[in-house]
C-alpha positions as CSV (number, residue, x, y, z in Angstrom):
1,X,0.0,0.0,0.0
2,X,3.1,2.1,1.1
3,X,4.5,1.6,-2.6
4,X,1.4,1.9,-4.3
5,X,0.5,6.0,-2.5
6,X,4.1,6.8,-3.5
7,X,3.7,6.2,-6.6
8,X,0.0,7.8,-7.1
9,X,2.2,10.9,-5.5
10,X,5.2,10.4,-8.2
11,X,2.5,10.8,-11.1
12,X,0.9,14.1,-9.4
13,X,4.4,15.6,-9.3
14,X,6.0,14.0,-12.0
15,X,6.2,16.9,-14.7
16,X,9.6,17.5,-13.9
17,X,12.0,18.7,-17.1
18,X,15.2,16.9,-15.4
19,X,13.4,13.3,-14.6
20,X,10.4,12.1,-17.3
21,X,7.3,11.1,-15.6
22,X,8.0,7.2,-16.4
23,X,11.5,7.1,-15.0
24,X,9.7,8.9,-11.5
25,X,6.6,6.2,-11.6
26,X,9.7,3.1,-12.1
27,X,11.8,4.7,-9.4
28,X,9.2,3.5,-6.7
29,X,8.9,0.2,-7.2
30,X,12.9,-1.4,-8.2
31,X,15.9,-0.8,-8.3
32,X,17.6,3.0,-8.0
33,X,19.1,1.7,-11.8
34,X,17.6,4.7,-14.1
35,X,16.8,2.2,-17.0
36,X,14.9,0.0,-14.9
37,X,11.3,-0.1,-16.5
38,X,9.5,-1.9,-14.6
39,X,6.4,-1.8,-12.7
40,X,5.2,-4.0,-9.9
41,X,1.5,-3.0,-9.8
42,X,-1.1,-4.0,-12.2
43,X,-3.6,-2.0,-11.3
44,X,-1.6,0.9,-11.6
45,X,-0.6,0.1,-15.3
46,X,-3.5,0.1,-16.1
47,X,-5.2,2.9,-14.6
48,X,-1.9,4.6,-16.2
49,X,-3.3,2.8,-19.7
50,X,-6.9,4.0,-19.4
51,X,-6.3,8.2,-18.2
52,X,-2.8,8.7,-21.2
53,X,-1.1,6.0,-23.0
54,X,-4.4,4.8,-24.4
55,X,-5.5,8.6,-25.9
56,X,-2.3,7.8,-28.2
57,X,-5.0,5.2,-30.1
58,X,-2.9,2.8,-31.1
59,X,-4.5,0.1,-32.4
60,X,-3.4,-4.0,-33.8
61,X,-1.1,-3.9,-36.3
62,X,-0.3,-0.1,-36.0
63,X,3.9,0.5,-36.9
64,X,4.4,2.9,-34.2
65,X,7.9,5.3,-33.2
66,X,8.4,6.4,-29.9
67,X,10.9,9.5,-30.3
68,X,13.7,10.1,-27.6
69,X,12.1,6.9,-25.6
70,X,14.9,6.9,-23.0
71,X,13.6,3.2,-22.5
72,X,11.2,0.8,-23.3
73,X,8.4,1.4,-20.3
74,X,5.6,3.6,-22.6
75,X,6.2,0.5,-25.6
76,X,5.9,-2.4,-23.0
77,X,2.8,-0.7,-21.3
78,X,0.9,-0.3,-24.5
79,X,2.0,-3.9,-25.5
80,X,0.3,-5.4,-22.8
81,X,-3.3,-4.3,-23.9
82,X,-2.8,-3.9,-27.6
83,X,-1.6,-6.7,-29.3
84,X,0.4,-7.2,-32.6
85,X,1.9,-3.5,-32.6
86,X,5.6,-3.0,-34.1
87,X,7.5,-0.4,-32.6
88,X,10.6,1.4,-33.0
89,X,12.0,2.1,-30.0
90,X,14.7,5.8,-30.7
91,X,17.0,7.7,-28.4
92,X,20.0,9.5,-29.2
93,X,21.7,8.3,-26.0
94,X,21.1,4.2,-25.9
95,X,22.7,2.9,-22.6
96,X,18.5,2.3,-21.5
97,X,17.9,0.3,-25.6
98,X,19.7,-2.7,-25.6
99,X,18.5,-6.1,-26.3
100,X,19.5,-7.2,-23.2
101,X,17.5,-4.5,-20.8
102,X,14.4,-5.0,-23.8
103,X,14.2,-8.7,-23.6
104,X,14.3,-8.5,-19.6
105,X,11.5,-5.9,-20.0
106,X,8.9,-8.6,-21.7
107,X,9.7,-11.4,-19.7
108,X,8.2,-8.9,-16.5
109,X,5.9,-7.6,-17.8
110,X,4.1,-10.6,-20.0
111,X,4.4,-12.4,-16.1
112,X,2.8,-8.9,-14.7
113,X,0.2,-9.2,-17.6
114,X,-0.1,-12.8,-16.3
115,X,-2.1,-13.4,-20.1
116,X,1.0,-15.3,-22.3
117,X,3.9,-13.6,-23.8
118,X,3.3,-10.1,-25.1
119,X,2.3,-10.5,-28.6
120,X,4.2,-7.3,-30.9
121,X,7.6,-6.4,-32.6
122,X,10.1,-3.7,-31.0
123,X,12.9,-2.4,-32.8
124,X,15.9,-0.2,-30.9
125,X,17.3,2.6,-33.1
126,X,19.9,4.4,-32.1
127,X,19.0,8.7,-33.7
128,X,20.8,11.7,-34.0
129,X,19.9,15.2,-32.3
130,X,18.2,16.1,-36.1
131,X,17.4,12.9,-37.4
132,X,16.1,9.9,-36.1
133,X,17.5,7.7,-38.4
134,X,13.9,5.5,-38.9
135,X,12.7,4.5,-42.1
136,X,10.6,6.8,-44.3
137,X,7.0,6.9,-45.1
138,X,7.0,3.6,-42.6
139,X,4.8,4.9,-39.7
140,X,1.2,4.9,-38.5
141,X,1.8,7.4,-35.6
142,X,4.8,8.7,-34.0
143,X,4.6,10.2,-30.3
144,X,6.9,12.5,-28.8
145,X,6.9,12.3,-24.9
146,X,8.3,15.1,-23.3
147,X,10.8,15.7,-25.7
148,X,9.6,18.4,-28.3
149,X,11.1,21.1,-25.2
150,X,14.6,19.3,-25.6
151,X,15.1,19.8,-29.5
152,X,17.4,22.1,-30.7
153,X,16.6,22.7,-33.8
154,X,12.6,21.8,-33.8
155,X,12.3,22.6,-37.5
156,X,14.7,19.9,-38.5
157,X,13.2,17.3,-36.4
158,X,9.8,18.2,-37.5
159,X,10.0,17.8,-41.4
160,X,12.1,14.1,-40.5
161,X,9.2,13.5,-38.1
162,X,7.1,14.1,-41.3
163,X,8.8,12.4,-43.9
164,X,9.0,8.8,-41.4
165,X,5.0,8.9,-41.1
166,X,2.6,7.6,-43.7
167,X,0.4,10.1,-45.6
168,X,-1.8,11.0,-43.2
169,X,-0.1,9.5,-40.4
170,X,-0.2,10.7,-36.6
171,X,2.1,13.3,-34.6
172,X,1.4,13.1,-30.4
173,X,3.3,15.3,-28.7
174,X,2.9,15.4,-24.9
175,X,4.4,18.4,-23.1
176,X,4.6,20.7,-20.5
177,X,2.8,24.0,-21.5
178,X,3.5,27.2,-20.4
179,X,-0.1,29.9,-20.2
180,X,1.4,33.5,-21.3
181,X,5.1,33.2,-22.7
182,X,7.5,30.4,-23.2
183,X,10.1,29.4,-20.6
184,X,13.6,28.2,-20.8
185,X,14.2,25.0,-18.3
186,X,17.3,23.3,-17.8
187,X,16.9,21.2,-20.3
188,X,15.7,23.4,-23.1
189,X,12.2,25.6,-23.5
190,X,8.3,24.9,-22.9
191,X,6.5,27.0,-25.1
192,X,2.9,28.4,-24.7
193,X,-0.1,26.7,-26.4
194,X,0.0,29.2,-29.5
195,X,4.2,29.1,-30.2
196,X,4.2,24.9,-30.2
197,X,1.0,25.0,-32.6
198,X,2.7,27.3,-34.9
199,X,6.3,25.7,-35.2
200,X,4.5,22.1,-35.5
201,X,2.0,23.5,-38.1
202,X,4.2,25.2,-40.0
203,X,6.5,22.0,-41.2
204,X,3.0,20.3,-42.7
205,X,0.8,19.2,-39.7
206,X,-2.6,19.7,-39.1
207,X,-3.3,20.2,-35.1
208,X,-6.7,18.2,-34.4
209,X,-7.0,18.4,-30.9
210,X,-5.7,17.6,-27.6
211,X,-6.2,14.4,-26.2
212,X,-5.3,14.1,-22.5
213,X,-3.7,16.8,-19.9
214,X,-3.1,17.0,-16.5
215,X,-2.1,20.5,-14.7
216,X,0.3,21.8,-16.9
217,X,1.0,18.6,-19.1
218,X,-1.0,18.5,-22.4
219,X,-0.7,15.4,-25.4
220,X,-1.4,17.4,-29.0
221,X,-2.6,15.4,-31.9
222,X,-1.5,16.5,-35.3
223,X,-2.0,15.1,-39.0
224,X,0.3,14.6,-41.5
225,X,-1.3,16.8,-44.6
């Protein structure tokens, strides 16, 4: 019970720039290792399934890239209530995407899931701060999890980002959202609703709407045009 209020606590304060929301939520139940991505509570995956990761809409047979994943927790999650899903799995840093932290990842949670082996494809690809190096014109949605703030050069990213998706494929973006002006962080800027909407629409996205937010942490759904 202990674990499970900690961590309830973790996802209320969890949109920190300096530690991403899954790393917090993993932090409470093993090991102080930052690639760990595990979770020890069922009930909590899924209650964290049902209120975010499931507004993403991926559905069976979906080819899906995670941009800047750090590791493999959002991927596994989704895995385990969507089945048959391919995933690339990017970062420009890799020491949390190896195949030996990834195939240690499925074997918990398919015994978490307690339902058979998870049934889906990941991929680990290692990017670059412009480019993330996945195939083009490969993707049914990509999804950007706070880590839009941390590009340097949004632009470039963008129009990669666009040529990777299929026509009329899907951009999430979930961020931290400033109300009246943008604000540098450590670890580079959160812009206001207006600012992010302009830079994303102006590379050949269409925004649609947004799909989940908590306090200052909105997910933005855009469509390739």
């Amino acid at each position: 019970m202990e674990r499970y209020i900690l961590a309830i606590v973790g996802l209320i304060l969890m949109q920190s720039c300096a530690i991403s929301p899954i790393r917090l939520v993993n932090s409470f139940f093993l090991d102080e290792d930052s690639c760990d991505i595990y979770i020890s509570d069922w009930e909590l995956l899924e209650k964290l399934y049902k209120k975010e990761y499931s507004k993403y809409e991926i559905k069976p047979n979906d080819v899906v890239a995670e941009i800047g994943a750090s590791n493999l927790f959002l991927s596994l999650s989704i895995m385990c209530f969507v089945d048959d899903v391919t995933f690339y799995v990017q970062d420009i840093e890799m020491s949390c995407l190896t195949e030996e932290i990834m195939q240690k990842g499925k074997e918990h949670f398919t015994k978490l899931r307690g339902e058979g082996p998870l049934k889906g494809t990941i991929h680990l690809v290692n990017g670059e701060q412009n480019r993330s190096n996945l195939p083009y014109n490969t993707f049914d949605k990509a999804i950007l999890r706070l880590v839009y703030h941390e590009f340097k050069e949004p632009e470039k990213n963008l129009r990669d980002i666009y040529q990777i998706l299929k026509p009329e494929g899907v951009l999430f973006i979930g961020e931290d959202i400033e109300k009246k002006k943008d604000k540098k962080v450590k670890c580079g800027l959160h812009r206001t609703h207006e600012h992010l909407l302009q830079e994303v629409e102006k590379e050949g996205f269409k925004f649609e709407r947004i799909v989940y937010e908590k306090r200052k942490f909105k997910v933005y759904k855009f469509v390739k045009v």
